[in-house]
Structures are given as C-alpha cells and as structure tokens.
C-alpha positions as CSV (number, residue, x, y, z in Angstrom):
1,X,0.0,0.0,0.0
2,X,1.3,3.3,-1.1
3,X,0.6,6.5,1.6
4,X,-0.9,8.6,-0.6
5,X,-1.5,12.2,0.1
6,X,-4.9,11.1,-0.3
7,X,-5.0,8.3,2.0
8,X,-3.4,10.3,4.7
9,X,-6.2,12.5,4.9
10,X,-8.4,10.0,5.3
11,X,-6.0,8.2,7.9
12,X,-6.2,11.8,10.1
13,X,-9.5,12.1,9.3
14,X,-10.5,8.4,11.1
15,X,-7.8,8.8,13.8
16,X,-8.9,12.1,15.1
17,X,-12.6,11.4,14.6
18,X,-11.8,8.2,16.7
19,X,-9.9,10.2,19.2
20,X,-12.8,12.5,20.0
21,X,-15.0,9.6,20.3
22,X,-13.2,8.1,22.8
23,X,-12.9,11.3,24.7
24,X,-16.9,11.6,24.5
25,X,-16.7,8.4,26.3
26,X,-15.2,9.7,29.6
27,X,-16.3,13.3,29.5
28,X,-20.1,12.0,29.2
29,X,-19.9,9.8,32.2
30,X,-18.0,12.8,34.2
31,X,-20.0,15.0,33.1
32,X,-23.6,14.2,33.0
33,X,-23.2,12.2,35.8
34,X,-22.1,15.0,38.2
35,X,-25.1,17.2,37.0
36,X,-28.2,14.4,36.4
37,X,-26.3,10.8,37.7
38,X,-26.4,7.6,36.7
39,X,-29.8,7.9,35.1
40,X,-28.9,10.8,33.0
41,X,-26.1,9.3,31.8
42,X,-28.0,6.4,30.7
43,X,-31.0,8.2,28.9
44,X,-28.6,10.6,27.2
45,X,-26.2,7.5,25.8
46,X,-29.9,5.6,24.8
47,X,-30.8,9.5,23.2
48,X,-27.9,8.4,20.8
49,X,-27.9,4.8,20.3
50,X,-31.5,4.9,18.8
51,X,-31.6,7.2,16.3
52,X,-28.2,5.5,15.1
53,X,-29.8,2.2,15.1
54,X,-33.3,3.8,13.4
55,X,-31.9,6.0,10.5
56,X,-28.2,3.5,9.9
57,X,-30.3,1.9,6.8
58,X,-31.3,4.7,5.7
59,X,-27.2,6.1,5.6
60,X,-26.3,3.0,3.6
61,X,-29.1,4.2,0.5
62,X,-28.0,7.7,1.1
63,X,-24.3,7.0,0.9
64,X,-24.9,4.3,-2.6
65,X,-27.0,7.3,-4.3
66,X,-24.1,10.4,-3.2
67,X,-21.5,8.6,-2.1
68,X,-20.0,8.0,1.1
69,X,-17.5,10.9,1.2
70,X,-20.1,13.8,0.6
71,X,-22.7,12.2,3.5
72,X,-19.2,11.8,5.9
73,X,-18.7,15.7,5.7
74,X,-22.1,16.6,6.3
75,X,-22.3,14.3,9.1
76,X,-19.4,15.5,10.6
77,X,-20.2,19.1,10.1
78,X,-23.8,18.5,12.1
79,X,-21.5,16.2,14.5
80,X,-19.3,19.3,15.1
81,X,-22.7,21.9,16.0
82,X,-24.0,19.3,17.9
83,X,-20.8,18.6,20.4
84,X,-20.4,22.6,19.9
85,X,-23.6,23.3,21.2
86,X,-23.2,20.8,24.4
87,X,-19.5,22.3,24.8
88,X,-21.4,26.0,25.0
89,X,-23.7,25.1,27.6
90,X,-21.1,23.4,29.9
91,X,-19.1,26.8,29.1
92,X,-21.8,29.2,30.2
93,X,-23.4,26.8,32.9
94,X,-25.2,24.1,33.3
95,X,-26.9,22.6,30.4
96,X,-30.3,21.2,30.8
97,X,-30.8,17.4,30.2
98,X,-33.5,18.1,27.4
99,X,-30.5,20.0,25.4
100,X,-28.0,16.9,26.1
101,X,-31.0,14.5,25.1
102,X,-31.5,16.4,21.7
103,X,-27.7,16.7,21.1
104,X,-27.1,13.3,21.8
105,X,-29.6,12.6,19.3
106,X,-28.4,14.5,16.5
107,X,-25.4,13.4,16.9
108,X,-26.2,9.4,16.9
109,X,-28.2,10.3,13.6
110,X,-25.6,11.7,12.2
111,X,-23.4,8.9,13.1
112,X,-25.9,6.9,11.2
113,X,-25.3,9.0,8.0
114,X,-21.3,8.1,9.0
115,X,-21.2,4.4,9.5
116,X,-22.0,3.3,6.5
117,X,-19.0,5.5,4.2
118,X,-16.1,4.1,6.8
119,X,-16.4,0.5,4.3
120,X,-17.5,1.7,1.2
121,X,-14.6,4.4,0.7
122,X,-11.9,2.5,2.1
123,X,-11.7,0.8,-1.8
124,X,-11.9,4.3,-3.7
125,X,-9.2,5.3,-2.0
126,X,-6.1,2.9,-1.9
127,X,-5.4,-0.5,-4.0
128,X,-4.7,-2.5,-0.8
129,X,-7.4,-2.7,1.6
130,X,-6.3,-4.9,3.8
131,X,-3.7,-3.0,4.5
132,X,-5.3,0.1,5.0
133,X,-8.1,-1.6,6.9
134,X,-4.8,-2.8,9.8
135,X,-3.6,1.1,9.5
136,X,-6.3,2.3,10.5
137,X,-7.1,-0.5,13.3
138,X,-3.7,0.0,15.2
139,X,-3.9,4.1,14.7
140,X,-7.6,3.6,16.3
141,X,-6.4,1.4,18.9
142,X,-4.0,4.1,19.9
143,X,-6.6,6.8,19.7
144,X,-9.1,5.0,21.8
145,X,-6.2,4.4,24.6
146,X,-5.4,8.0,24.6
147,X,-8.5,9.5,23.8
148,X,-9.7,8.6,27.4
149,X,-6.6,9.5,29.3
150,X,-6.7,13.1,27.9
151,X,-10.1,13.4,28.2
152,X,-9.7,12.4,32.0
153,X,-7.1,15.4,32.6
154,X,-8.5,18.1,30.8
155,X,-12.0,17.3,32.9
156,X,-9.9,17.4,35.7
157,X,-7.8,21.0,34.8
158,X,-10.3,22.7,32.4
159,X,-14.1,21.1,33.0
160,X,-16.5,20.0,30.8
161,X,-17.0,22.7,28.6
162,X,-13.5,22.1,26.9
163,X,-13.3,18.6,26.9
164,X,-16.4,19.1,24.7
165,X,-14.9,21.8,22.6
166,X,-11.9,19.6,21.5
167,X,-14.2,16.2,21.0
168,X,-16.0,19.3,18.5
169,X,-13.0,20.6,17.1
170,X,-11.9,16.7,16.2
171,X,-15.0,16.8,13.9
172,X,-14.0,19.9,12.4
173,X,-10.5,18.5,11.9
174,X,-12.2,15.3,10.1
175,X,-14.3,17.6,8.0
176,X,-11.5,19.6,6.6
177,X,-9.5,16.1,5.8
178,X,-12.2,14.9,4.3
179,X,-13.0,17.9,2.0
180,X,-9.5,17.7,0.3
181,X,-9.8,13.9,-0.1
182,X,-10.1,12.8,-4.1
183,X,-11.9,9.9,-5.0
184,X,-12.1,8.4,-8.7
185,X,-15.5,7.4,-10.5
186,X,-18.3,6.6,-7.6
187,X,-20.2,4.3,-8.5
188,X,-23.9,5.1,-7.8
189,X,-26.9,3.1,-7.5
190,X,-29.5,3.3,-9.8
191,X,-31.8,6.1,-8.5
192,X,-35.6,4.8,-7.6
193,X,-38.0,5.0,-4.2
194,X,-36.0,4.9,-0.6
195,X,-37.9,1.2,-0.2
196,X,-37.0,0.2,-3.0
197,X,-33.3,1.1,-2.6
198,X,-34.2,-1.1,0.8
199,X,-35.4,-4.0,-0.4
200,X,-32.9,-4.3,-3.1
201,X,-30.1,-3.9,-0.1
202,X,-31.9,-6.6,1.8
203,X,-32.2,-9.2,-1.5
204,X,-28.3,-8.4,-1.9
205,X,-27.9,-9.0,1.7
206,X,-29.9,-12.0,1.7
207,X,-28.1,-13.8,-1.2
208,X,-24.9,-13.9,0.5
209,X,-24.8,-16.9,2.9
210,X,-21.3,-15.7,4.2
211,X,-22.5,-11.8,5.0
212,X,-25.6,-13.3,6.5
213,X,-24.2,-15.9,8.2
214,X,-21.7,-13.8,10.1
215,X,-23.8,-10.9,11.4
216,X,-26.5,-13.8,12.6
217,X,-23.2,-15.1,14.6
218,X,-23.1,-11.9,15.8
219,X,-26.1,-11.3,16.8
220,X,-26.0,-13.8,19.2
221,X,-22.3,-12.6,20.3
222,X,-24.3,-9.3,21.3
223,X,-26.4,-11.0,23.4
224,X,-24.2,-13.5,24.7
225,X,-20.9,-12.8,24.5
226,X,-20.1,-8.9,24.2
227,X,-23.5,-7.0,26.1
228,X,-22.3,-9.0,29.6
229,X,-18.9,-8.7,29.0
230,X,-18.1,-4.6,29.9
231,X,-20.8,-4.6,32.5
232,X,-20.5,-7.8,34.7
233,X,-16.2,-7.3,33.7
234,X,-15.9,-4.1,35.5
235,X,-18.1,-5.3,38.2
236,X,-16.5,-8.0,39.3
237,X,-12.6,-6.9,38.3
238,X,-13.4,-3.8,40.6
239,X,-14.5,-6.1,43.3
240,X,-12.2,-8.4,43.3
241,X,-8.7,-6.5,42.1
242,X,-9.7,-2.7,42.9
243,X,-10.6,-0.4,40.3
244,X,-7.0,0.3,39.0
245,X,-6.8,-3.1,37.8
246,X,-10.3,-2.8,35.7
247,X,-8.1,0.1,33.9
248,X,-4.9,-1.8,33.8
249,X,-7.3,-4.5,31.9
250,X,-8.9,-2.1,29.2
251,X,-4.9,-0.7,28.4
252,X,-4.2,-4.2,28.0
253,X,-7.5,-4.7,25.4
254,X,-6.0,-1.7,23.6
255,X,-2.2,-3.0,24.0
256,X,-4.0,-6.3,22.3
257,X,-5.8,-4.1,19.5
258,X,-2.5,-2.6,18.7
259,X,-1.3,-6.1,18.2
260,X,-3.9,-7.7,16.4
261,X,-4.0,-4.8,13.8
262,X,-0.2,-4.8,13.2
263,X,-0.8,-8.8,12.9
264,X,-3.1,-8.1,10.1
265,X,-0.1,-5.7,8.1
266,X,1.7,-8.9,7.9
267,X,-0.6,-11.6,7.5
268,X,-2.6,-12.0,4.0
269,X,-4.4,-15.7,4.9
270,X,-6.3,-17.3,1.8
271,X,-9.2,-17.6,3.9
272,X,-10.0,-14.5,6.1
273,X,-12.9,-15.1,7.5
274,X,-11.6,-18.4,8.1
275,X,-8.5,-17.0,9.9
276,X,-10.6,-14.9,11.7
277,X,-12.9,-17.2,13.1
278,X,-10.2,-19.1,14.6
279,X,-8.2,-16.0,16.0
280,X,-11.4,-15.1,17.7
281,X,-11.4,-18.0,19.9
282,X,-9.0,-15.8,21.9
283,X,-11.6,-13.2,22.8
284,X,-13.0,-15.5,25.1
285,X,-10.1,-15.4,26.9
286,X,-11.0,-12.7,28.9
287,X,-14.6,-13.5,29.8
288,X,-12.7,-17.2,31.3
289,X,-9.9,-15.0,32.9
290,X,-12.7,-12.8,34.8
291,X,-15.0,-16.1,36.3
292,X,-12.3,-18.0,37.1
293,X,-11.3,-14.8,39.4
294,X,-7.4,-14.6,37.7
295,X,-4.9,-12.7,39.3
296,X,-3.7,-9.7,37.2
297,X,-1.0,-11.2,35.5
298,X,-3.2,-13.7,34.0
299,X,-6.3,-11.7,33.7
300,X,-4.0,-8.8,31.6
301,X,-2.3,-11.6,29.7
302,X,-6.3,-12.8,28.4
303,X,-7.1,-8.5,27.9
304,X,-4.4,-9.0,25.5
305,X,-5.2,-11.8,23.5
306,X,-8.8,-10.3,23.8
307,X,-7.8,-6.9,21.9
308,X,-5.8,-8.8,19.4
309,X,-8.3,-11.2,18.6
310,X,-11.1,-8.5,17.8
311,X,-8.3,-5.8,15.9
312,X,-7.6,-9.5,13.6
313,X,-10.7,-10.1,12.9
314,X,-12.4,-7.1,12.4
315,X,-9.5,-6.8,9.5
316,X,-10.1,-9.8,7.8
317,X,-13.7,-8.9,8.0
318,X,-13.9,-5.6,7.0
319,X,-11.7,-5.8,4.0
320,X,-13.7,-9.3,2.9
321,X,-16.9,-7.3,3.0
322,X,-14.9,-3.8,0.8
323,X,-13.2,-6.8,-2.2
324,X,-16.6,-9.1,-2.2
325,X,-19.4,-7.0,-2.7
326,X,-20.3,-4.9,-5.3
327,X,-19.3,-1.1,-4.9
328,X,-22.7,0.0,-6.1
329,X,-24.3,-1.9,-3.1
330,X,-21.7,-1.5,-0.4
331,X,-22.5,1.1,1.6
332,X,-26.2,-0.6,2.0
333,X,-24.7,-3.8,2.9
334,X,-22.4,-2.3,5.3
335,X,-25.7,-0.8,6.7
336,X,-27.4,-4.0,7.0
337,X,-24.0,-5.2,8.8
338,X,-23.7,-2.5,11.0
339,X,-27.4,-3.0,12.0
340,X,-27.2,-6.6,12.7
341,X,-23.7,-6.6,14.3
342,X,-24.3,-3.8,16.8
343,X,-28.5,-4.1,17.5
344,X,-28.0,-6.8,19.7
345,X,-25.5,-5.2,21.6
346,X,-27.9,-3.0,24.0
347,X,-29.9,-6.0,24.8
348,X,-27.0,-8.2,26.1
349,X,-26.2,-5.0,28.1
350,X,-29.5,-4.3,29.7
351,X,-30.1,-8.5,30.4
352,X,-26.6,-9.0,32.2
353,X,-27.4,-7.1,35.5
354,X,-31.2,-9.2,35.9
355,X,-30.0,-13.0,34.8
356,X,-26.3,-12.7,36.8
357,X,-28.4,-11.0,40.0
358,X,-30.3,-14.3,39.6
359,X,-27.8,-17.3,38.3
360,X,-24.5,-15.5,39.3
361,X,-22.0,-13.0,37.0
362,X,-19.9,-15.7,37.1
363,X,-22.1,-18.4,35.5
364,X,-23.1,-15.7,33.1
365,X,-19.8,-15.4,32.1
366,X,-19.1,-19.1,31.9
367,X,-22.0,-18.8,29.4
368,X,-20.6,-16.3,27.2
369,X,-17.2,-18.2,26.8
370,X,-19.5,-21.5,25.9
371,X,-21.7,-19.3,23.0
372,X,-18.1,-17.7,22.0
373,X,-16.6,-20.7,21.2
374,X,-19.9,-22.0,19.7
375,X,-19.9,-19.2,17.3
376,X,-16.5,-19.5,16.5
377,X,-17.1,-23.3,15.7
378,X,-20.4,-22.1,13.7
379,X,-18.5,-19.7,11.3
380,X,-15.7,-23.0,10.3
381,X,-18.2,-25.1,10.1
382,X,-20.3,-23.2,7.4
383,X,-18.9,-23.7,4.0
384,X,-19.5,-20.5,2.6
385,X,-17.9,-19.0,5.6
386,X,-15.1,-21.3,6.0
387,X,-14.0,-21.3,2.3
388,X,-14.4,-18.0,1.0
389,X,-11.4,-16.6,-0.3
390,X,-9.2,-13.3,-0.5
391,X,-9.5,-11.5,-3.4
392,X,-5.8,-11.2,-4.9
393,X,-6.6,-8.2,-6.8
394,X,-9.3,-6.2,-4.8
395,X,-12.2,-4.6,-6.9
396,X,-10.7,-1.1,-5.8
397,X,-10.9,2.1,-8.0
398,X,-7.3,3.3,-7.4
399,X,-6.4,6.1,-5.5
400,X,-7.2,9.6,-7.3
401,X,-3.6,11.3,-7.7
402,X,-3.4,14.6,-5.1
C-alpha cells in the first residue's frame, strides 16, 4: 500500500474522529453524571444509540446514491454543531438534560449518516485494503487508549466545557481532511424510491450466505458474549482486584488491539474469515480469565489476546466485506452489517445485571465463553464461511492522484 496524500487525509480524518469519540466516552460519564447521575447518563447515551440504530439503513441508501465521502462531511459538520452546542452550555453553565438529550440525538443520527462510508470508501481510495483496513485499526487502537486518558485530565484542569470543545473541534479537523480527499468514478446506485433502494439492499444481503451468516453469529455474540462482558467485567474486576486493575485490563484490550492490527499488516491468509474465526477463539479469553477470578497477571495476559483477537478479525472482515461485494451496493450492505452486528449489543447489556443478579455474574460469564466458542465453531463449520477466499486483486478504483 502506497501512503498517498490522499489516504493520509483519510488516515487523520479516522484517527482524530476516533480520538474524540473516545474522549466523549469519559467526558459524558463525568459529566452528565455530576449534573443528572447515573440515570442521565444512561437516557442521554440511549438519546444516541437509537436514532443511530433507526436511520443507519437509511445512511447506507444515502451514501450508494451520493456517495460516502459527501454524507461523511455533512455528518461531521452536524457532528461538530451538535458537540459545539453541548460544549457552549457546559461553558456558560449548566446545560439542561433536554439540550444533552436532543444533542445526543443528533449526533447518533448523524453517526448513522457516518457508518455506513467508513467501508464503502476504504476501496476508492487505496489498491490494498487490507492494508489500509490494519492502518487504521492500530492508529484507532492508539486513539481509543489515549483519547480517554486526555479526556480524564483536561476534565480534571479545564471542565466540561472544553473537553467538549476539543471532541467538537476533532469533527471539524475530520471535516476539513475529508473535503481535500479525491476519490475516482463513484459508483452510484441506480436512483428509484427509498424502499425500494431497501429492499434491493436486503435481497443483496440475503443472497450472500457468508455476509448473513456472520452478522447472525453476531447477533448472538451481542447477546451472549459482548452485552455482559463490559458490564459484569468491570463489576467484578473492581471487586475483586480494585478499580485500577479494571483500567490496567482495558490498556491491555487496547495494547491487544494494537497487536492484532499490526498482525493483520503482515498476514494476508487465503481464507480470512476463516482466519478470523479461529483467531477469535482468543476473545474468550477474557470473559474465562474474569470467572475464574485470575490474578492480574493472568487476567492482563487474556485482555491481550482479547484486543488482538477482535483488531484480527475485524481486519479480515472488513476488508472481505470492501473486495466481495459490489461497490454499487456496499455502503447498503455495510448498513445492514452494522445493524445486525451492533442491534443486539444494548440488549445483552441491559439482560446481564437481571440474569447474573439471579444465576450469578460468574455463571453468566461461563456462558458467554461456551456461546463464544460456539460461534466461532459455527463460522468453520459453514462452508460458505469457511472457504471464502481473499480476493488477490481487490475490486478497488485506485487512489485519485493529489
């Protein structure tokens, strides 16, 4: 893969986007949780995850008929009012939950509009995506372990109201990146009714066992095996270890991510998914190391091959779903993907306090290693899963000379 001019402002673009994300993270729960507690912080993260969830389909039809980098400006341009407006209010007192509901809001729909262009430009803009699809991975991994530590300080010296103007200004950073970045020839869907452009997502979705087959995997994963894990995790690793050793386990994820992405630099496996299905067998690692009450050594050692596992696959994944399926119809797939993949998520979530306040956090645990394993022997054992292979020379418009 050649860094391109072009591909470097994409590459900032992600990374500070990512790092401002991860920020929000910390300054939300700091934040809103000193002003409206617990509650508030959970209404105004819901305030964001539903609209995302609601209009994502809708970003995958919008980004086939425009394409994905024009609807990734925009979003990022109502992105950076939105945080702006939530950075005023902190600044000039103290904002009102209705204004961080509505923000919140906006800002998960914009997301939406978002999602769906982080596959589908990946191909239009460098002749090697796997190798993009790792940059990217490790640079976010980075992002996402510093974007929390700096968000923590400047709370600390500054307050809310600037750790919400940088998270702002990060948008505005990715905005400008993304203007300058030159794409060749989109291809565009052919232009007929929004349900239409739905359905024909959904029949292309449909026909691919592989795509399908995955995301219902998945779907199960958010139940099973990723919704328990953060909440009953940091539960019981504070309880048992101390809170410094639940954050000595997420630098470890991250340490893992970086890992697993700079794994997938080097490794080009004829059968990704394939690859990936067996490197994810170490995520469950860490759910095991947490219910069989580890010691730290062990427990960071699992965090590890946790983060690494995830960065792997989600390279071998993403960069199968960018040379497979047509450009015309990516960005709707990814939608679909995106959909499936993360829907689930809030109802593992919300279950794990309920069924581990009744079984045990540990036996809920025990369960989600069992489905993790399960679903990683469900993805080998399906044919279309197990033997689709890498594309040697990726379906990729090259990247646009700068």
């Amino acid at each position: 893969m050649r860094w391109t001019p072009n591909f470097t402002r994409y590459f900032v673009a992600r990374s500070v986007s990512v790092f401002g994300d991860a920020m929000l993270l910390v300054a939300s729960a700091l934040a809103i949780g000193a002003i409206h507690g617990a509650t508030g912080i959970g209404v105004v993260l819901a305030a964001w995850m539903v609209p995302f969830l609601g209009f994502i389909l809708f970003g995958g039809v919008f980004a086939d008929r425009i394409g994905a980098r024009p609807l990734m400006l925009g979003a990022d341009l109502v992105r950076l009012a939105a945080q702006g407006t939530v950075a005023v209010g902190f600044l000039t007192g103290v904002p009102s939950l209705w204004l961080l509901i509505a923000c919140s809001a906006v800002s998960g729909a914009a997301s939406a509009m978002y999602q769906p262009g982080v596959n589908g430009i990946i191909p239009l803009i460098t002749d090697d995506p796997q190798r993009a699809n790792a940059t990217i991975r490790v640079a976010n991994a980075i992002a996402e372990l510093l974007g929390p530590a700096a968000a923590g300080i400047l709370f600390g010296f500054a307050g809310a109201g600037v750790v919400y103007t940088v998270d702002a200004a990060t948008f505005a950073v990715s905005a400008v990146c993304l203007a300058f970045v030159r794409v060749g020839p989109v291809p565009r869907a052919e232009r007929s009714s929004m349900a239409a452009d739905l359905v024909a997502g959904w029949h292309e979705f449909r026909s691919r066992t592989w795509l399908w087959g995955v995301i219902l995997v998945w779907v199960v994963f958010g139940v099973f095996l990723f919704g328990p894990l953060l909440p009953l995790g940091a539960t019981l690793i504070s309880g048992t270890l101390g809170p410094a050793a639940y954050g000595w386990t997420q630098s470890a994820v991250g340490a893992g991510t970086i890992l697993g992405g700079l794994a997938a630099l080097r490794l080009r496996p004829a059968r990704p998914l394939a690859a990936g299905a067996v490197a994810m067998t170490g995520y469950v690692l860490l759910p095991l190391a947490i219910a069989l009450h580890a010691g730290l050594p062990v427990l960071l050692a699992a965090a590890v091959a946790n983060g690494a596992a995830w960065a792997f696959w989600s390279v071998m994944w993403q960069t199968s779903v960018q040379t497979q399926v047509p450009p015309r119809m990516l960005n709707r797939l990814t939608a679909y993907e995106v959909l499936g993949s993360d829907g689930s998520l809030p109802v593992g979530q919300s279950l794990a306090g309920p069924v581990s306040s009744w079984i045990g956090a540990e036996r809920v645990l025990a369960a989600s290693v069992t489905a993790g394993l399960l679903g990683c022997a469900a993805l080998l054992l399906t044919p279309t899963i197990r033997n689709l292979r890498r594309t040697p020379d990726p379906a990729a418009v090259p990247a646009h000379p700068s």
